[in-house]
C-alpha positions as CSV (number, residue, x, y, z in Angstrom):
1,X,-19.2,-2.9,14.2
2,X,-15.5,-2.9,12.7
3,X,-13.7,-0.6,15.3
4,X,-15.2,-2.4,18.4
5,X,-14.2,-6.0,16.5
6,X,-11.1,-4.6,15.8
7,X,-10.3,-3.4,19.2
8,X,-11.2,-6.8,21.1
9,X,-9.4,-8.5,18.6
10,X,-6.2,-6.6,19.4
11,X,-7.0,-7.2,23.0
12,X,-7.2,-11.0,22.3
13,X,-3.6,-11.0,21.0
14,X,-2.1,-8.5,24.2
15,X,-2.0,-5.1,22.3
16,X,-1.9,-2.6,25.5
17,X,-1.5,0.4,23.3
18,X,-1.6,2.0,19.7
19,X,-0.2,4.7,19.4
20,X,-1.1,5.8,15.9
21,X,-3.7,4.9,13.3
22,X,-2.8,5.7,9.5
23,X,-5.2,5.0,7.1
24,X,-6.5,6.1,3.9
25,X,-9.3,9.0,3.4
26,X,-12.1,7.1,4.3
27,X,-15.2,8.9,5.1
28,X,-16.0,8.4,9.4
29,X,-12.4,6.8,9.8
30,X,-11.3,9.8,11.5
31,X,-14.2,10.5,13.8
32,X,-14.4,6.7,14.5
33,X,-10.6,6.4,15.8
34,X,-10.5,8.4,19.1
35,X,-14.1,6.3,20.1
36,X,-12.3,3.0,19.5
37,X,-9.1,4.3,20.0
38,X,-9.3,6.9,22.4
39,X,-5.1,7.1,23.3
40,X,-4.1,6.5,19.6
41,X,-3.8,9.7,16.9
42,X,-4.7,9.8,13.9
43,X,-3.0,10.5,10.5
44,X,-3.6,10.5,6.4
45,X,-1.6,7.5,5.4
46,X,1.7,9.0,3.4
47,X,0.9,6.8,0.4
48,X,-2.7,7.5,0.4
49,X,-2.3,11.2,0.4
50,X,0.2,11.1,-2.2
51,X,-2.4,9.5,-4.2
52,X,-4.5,11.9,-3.3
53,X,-2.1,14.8,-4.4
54,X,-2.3,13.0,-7.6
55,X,-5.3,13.8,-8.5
56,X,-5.8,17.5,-7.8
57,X,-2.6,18.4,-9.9
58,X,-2.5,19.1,-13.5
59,X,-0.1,16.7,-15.0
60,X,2.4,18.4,-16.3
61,X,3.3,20.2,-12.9
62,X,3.1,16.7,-11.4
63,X,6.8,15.6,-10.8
64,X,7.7,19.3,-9.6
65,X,4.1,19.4,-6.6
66,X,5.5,15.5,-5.3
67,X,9.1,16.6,-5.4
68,X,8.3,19.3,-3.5
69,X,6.1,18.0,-1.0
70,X,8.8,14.9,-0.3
71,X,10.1,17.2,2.5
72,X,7.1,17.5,4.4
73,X,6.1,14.0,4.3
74,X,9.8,13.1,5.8
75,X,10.1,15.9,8.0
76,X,10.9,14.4,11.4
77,X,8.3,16.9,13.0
78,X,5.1,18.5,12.8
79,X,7.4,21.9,13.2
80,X,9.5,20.5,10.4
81,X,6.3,19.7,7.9
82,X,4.9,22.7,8.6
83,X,8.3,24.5,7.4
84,X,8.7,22.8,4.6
85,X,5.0,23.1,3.4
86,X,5.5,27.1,3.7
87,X,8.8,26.7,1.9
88,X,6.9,25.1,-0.6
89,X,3.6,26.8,-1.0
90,X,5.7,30.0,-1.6
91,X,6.7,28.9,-4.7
């Protein structure tokens, strides 16, 4: 299984601790974290849910829906993001 490779490979090389796991949408990655990586969160890669956002957007509202949501991915916490995603689903 990847995650249990994955861990004992970490092991091998003296990883005590991850902290965080940022991946793409991948169906199971989420449940599968916190059973190989019990101490670690877990959170939508910035890149990948941009992507994602993408593709749910008609294009010509594009530019305006990633401008807006450029806040949230750079808030400096979850407090902030959730601010700024208010701010900008009130639009």
């Amino acid at each position: 299984m990847l995650g249990k490779r994955y861990s004992q490979e970490t092991d091998e090389q003296g990883v005590e601790r991850i902290d965080t796991v940022a991946s793409d949408d991948l169906s199971g990655i989420e449940e599968a974290s916190p059973r190989t990586l019990p101490l670690s969160d877990h959170q939508l890669c910035v890149v990948h849910a941009t992507r994602n956002t993408r593709t749910k957007v008609r294009r010509a509202d594009l530019r305006e829906v990633l401008a807006g949501l450029k806040p949230v991915y750079q808030a400096e916490s979850q407090a902030d993001a959730q601010a700024c995603f208010s701010a900008f689903s009130e639009r």
